[in-house]
Structure formats: structure tokens, C-alpha cells
C-alpha positions as CSV (number, residue, x, y, z in Angstrom):
1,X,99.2,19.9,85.4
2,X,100.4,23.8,86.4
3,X,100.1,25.0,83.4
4,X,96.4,23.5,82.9
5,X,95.1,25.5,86.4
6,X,97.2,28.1,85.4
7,X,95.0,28.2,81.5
8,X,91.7,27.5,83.5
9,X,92.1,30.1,85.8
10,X,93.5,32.8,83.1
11,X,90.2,31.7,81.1
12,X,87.9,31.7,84.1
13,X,88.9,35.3,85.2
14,X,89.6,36.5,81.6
15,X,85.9,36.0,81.3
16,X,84.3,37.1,84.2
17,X,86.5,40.7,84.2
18,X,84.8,40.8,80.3
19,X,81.5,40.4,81.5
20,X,81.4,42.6,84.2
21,X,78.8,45.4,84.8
22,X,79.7,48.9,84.4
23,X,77.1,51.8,85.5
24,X,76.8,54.7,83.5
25,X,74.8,57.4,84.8
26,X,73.6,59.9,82.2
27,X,72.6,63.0,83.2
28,X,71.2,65.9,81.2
29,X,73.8,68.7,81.4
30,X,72.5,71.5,83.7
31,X,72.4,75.1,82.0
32,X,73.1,77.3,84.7
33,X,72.9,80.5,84.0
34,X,72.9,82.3,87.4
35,X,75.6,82.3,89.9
36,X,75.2,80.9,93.3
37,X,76.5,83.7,95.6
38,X,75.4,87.5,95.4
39,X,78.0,90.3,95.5
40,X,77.8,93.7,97.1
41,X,79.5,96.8,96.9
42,X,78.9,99.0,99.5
43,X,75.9,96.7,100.3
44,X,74.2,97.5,96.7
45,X,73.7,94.1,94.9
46,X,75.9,94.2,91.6
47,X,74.2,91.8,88.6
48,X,76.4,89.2,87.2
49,X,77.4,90.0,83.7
50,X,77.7,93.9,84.2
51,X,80.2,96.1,83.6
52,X,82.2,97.6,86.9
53,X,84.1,100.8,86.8
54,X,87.7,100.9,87.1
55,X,86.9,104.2,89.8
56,X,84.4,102.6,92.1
57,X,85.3,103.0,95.6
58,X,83.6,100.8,98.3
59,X,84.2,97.2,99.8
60,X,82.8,94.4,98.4
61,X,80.4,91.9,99.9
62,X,79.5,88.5,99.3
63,X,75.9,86.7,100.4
64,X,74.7,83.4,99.6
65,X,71.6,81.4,100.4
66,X,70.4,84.4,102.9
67,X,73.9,84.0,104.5
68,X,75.6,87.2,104.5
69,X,79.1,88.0,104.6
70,X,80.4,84.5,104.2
71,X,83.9,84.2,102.8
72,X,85.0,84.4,99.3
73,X,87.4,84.3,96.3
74,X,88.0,86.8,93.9
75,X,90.1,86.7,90.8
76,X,90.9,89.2,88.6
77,X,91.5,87.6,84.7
78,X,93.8,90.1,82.7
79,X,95.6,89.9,79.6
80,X,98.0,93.2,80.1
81,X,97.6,93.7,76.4
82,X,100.1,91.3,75.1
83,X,98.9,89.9,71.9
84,X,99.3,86.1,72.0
85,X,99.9,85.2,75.0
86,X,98.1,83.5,78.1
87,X,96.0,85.7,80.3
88,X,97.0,86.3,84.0
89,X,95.0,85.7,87.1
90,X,95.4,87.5,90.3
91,X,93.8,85.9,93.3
92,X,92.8,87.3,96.4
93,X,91.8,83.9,98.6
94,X,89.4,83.9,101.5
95,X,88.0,86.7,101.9
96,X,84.8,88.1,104.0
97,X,85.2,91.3,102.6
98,X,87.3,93.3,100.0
99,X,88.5,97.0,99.6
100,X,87.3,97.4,95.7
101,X,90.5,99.8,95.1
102,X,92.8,96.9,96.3
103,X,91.6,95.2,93.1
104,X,91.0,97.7,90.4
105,X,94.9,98.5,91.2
106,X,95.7,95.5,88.7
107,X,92.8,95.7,86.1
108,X,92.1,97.4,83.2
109,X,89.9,97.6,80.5
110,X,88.1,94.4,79.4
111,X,89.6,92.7,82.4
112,X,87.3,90.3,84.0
113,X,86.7,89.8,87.3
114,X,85.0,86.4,89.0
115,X,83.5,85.6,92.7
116,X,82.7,82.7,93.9
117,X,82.2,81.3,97.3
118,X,85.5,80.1,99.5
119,X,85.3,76.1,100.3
120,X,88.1,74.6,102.3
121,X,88.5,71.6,101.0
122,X,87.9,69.8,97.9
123,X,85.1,67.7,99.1
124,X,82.8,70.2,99.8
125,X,83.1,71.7,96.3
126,X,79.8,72.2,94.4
127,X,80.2,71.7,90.5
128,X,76.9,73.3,89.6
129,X,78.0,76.5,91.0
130,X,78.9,79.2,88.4
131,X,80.9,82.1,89.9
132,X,79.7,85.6,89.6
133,X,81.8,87.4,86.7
134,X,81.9,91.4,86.1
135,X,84.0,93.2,83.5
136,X,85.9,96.1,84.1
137,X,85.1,99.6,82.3
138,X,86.7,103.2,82.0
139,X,84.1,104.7,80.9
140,X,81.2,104.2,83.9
């Protein structure tokens, strides 16, 4: 008699796990193309994409949604010139604002730098957010 309950049961949720509802939400994939904070050095806006010279001077600045000054993360992307291997990141963490020559100590040509905006926790973290990215030039 156990093992009949034990078949009935093993059928009966067999079944019901097979036939249960799954929702899929799909969404269109968002292409955004402009970052959600605004930097500043020496409180003139810098555009996303452009090249940054490895001799500016200043502090940098971050605004977003009218807010300015709010804190930020900046890392510096470099691949020191070694062919074939990985590139490396130097992060300076929650910042509300940066000395630009503390930075363009490490980079060099072709090195990219990103911004984006500090969140404290991984909650609060919004995906559709693209950070700011510059590149670093000698020759500006």
C-alpha cells in the first residue's frame, strides 16, 4: 500500500511541477547611447566619447539629474602596452571630486577612462545607465 501513495504522489506532483506557469517578460533591448551623469573639468562639461589630454590640469566634477557634485567612480582602463594580455583597471571609488593629474599619472595613450555615478549598495544599481567614457591623447 506505501509504495502505491508513494507512485500517486510522485505522479501527482511530477505533473503538476510539468505544468506549471512560467512568466517571461520580453523586453525590447534599450539602445542607450548617452550616459546618465555629466562630467566637468574645471566646471566645463566634457562630451562623452572625446578625447582628453594626458596634460590637462583641473579637478573633475560629476552632475547628474540637476544634482551637482554627487559622488562618483572613476576608472582608468590601460593596457601598458603588453601585447596579449588582459588590460588593467585602476579605480578611484567614491569620489565628489578628483584632482585630474592624480589620474593622468597612470594613463597613457589610448587609455580609456569611464565615470559613472557612486551607488552604495547593489540594490540601488540602475542597469540602463551607461558610464561616461573619454580616451586619453598626447597630442591635445
Amino acid at each position: 500500500m506505501r509504495l502505491f501513495t508513494c507512485f500517486l504522489f510522485l505522479c501527482l506532483f511530477a505533473n503538476t511541477f510539468a505544468y506549471q506557469q512560467t512568466k517571461i517578460k520580453k523586453s525590447a533591448p534599450k539602445n542607450i547611447t548617452t550616459p546618465c551623469v555629466k562630467a566637468f573639468l574645471n566646471k566645463e562639461p566634457l562630451n562623452c566619447g572625446m578625447f582628453v589630454s594626458k596634460k590637462a590640469k583641473g579637478i573633475i566634477t560629476v552632475t547628474k539629474d540637476n544634482v551637482n557634485k554627487i559622488y562618483f567612480n572613476v576608472t582608468l582602463k590601460s593596457n601598458i602596452g603588453k601585447k596579449d594580455e588582459p588590460p588593467v583597471y585602476l579605480r578611484f571609488i567614491k569620489q565628489k571630486s578628483l584632482d585630474i593629474n592624480e589620474l593622468m599619472e597612470y594613463a597613457e595613450e589610448g587609455d580609456e577612462i569611464f565615470i559613472e555615478e557612486f551607488v552604495p549598495n547593489l540594490s540601488k544599481v540602475n542597469l540602463n545607465c551607461i558610464p561616461a567614457n573619454y580616451t586619453v591623447s598626447n597630442n591635445l
